[in-house]
C-alpha positions in Angstrom: -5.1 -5.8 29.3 -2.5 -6.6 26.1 -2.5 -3.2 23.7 -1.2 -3.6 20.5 0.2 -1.0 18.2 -2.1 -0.9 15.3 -0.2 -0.1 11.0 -1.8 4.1 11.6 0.3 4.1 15.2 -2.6 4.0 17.3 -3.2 1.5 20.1 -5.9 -0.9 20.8 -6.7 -3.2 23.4 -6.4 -6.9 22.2 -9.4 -8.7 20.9 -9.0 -12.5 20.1 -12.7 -12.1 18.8 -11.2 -10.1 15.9 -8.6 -12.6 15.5 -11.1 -15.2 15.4 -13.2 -13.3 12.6 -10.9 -12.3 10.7 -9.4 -15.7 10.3 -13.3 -17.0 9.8 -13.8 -14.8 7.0 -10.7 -15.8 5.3 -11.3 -19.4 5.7 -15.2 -19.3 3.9 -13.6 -17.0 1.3 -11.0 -20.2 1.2 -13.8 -22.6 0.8 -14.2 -23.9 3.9 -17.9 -25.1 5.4 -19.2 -23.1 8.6 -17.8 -25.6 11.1 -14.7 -26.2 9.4 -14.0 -22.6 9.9 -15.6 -22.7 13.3 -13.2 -25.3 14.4 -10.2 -23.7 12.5 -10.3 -20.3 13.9 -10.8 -21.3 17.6 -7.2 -23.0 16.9 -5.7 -20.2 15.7 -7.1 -17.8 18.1 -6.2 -19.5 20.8 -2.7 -20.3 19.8 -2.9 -16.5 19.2 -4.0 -15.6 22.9 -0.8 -17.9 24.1 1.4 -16.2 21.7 0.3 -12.7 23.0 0.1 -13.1 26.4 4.0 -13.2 27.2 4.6 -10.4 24.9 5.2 -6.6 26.0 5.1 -5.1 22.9 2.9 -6.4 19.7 2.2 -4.7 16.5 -0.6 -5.9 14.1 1.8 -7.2 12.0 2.8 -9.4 14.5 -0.5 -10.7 14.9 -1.5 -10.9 11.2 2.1 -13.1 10.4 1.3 -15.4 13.4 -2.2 -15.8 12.3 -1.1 -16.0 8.8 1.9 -19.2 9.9 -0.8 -20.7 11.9 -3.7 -20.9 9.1 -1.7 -22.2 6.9 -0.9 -25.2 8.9 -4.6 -25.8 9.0 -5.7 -24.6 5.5 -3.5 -23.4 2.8 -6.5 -21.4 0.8 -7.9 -19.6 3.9 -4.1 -18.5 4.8 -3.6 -17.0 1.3 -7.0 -15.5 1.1 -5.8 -13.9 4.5 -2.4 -13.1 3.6 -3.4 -11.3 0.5 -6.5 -9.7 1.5 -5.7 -8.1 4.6 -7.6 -4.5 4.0 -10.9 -6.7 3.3 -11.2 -8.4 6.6 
């Protein structure tokens, strides 16, 4: 199981549900329908889960610039309602 090194110093196992609804609330806060967002995030989180799997050490912020680069390939709103409100989600 992949930890990940959380902004306090603490470490979590990783979820790629979180990464999923993290990126889902960001993109109906970026207008998207349900199943835009649906499809969206199941992109990004799995791009995310190939991304994370070769790596031996991974910070949040690692996780929230890759998800950040790879929603805004897919929507430009949802990435900067992500980007921006990060304490939110």
């Amino acid at each position: 199981m992949r930890h990940i090194v959380k902004r306090e110093g603490h470490e979590e196992h990783y979820e790629s549900q979180k990464v999923f609804y993290t990126c889902y609330s960001a993109c109906l806060n970026g207008s998207c329908s349900d199943e835009q967002a649906q499809k969206i995030c199941k992109k990004v989180a799995k791009s995310v889960d190939k991304w994370v799997a070769d790596k031996k050490h991974i910070t949040s912020n690692d996780i929230f610039k890759k998800v950040t680069e790879l929603l805004k390939a897919e929507h430009e709103k949802a990435a900067f309602m992500y980007e921006t409100h990060r304490d939110i989600f």
